[in-house]
N, C-alpha and C positions, 0 to 999 in steps of 0.2 A: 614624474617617476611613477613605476607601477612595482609592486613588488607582492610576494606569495611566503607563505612560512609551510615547510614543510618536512619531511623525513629522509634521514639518509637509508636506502634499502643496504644498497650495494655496490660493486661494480661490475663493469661487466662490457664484452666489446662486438661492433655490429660492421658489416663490410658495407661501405658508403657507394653509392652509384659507378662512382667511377674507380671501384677495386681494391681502395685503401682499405686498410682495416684501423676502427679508431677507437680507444676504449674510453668509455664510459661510465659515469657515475649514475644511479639511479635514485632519483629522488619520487617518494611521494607528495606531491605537491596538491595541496587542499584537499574537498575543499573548506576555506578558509570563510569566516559570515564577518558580516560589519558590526560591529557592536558597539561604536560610536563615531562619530563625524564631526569632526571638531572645524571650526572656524577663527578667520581673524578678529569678525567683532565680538565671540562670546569665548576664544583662550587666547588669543592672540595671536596664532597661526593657522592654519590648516593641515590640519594632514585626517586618516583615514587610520582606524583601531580596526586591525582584524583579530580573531582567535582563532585556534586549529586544534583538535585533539579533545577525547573526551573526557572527564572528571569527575570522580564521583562528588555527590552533591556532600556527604558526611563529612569530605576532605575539605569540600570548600567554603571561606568567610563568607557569613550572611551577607555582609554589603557587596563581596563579587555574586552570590547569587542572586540579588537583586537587581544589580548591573546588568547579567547577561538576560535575567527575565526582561528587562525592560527590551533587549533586543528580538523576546520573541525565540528564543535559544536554551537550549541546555546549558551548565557549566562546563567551561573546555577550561585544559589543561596548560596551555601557552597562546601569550595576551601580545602580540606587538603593533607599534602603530609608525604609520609608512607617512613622512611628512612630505608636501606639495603632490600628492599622490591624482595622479591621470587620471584615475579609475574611476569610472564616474556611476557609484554605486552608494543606493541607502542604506540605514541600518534597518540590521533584520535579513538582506540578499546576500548573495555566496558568491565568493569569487574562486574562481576554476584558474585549473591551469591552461585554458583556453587563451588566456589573456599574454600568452608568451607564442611566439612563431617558431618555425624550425630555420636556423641560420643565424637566429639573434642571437646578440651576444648581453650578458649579464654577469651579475659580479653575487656570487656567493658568499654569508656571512656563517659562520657557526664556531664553534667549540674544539679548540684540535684535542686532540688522545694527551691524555696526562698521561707522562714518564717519570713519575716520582721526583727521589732525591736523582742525580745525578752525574759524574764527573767531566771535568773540561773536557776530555777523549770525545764523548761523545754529544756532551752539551754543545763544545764549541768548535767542536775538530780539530782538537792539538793533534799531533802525527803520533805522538804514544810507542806502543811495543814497535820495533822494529827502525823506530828512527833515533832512536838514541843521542842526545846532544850530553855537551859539559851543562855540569852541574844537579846532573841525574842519579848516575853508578847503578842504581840496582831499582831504583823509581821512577821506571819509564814512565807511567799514567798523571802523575803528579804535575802540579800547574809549575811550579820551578819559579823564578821570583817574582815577589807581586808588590814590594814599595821600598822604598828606599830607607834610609839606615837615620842615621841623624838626622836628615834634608831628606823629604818634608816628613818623614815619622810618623808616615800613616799611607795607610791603602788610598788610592784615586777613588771615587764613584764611578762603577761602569768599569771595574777592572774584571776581566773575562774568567768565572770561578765557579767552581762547582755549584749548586745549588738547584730548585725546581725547576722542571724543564714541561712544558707544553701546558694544558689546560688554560689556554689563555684564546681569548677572541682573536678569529684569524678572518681577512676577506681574502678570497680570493676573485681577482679583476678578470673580466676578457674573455671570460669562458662561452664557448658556443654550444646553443642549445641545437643537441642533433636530432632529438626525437620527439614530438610530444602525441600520448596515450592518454586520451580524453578519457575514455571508458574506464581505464583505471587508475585515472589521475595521477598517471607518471608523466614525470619529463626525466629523459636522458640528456646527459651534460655532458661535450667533451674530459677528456682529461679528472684529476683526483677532488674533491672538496674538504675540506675540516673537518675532523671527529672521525666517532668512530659509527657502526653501522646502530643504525636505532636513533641518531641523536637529530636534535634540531638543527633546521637551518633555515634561512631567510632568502629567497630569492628576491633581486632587486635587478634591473636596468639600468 
């Protein structure tokens, strides 16, 4: 597994060789330093700790800035680490968005857009205004019954109800990388990823 943590710009869409037009997400991706290398015989597994993004030193705990000095690094902003990772790099060197091809495909991790509080209409797409059933009269939006009376006298878990909608870890699989911009450390991604423009995301294979 190889993976990169990087920014969502934007979107945005580019006409592919053969005349399609495909839109696209624009990530800034790296670049990203090693800032520790872990092992089976000294944690127990492998994987590779990258960081990304800059931080002011005031904001950060002395033991992370001790951590990243030992890497030979400033303090960055966001810490993740890629386990069984391909990448065959020390701490202290930087990983590019070089490390991805155009055509590969990859599975984006990130943050979707918080929608607050929210109602079943649009939490879970009851039909609402215009489709009107029994047991509504004049409260289209309304979730309409949710347990039963006597037997069992209680709501089920996982019954479909108003409440917080998004802000939650989303991947999205299978996405094709359409472009990559070494000089400015973008990669273009077919199609939408998670959150909103600004936020973090993890690119993984």
């Amino acid at each position: 597994m190889k993976g990169i943590i990087g920014k969502k710009i934007g979107m945005t869409s580019i006409f592919e060789p053969n005349g399609k037009q495909t839109a696209c997400t624009i990530i800034e991706a790296g670049p990203c330093v090693v800032t520790q290398k872990k092992t089976v015989d000294t944690d127990g597994y492998s994987s590779l700790q990258i960081a990304f993004g800059e931080a002011k030193a005031k904001n950060t705990p002395g033991a992370q800035i001790n951590h990243f000095a030992k890497a030979g690094t400033t303090p960055k902003s966001v810490v993740k680490e890629i386990r069984n990772c391909s990448i065959d790099k020390n701490v202290g060197e930087n990983i590019t968005c070089e490390i991805f091809t155009e055509g590969e495909k990859v599975s984006v991790i990130g943050t979707s857009k918080g929608k607050g509080f929210q109602g079943v209409v649009r939490r879970h797409g009851f039909s609402g205004v215009g489709e009107a059933t029994h047991g509504q009269h004049d409260r289209q939006r309304a979730p309409g019954s949710v347990g039963g009376s006597s037997y069992p006298s209680r709501v089920f878990k996982g019954m479909r109800m108003a409440g917080r909608m998004g802000n939650e870890r989303v991947k999205v699989k299978a996405l094709r990388v359409v472009k990559v911009f070494p000089e400015q450390n973008y990669i273009l991604i077919s199609g939408s990823v998670p959150g909103h423009n600004g936020s973090i995301v993890l690119i993984q294979n």
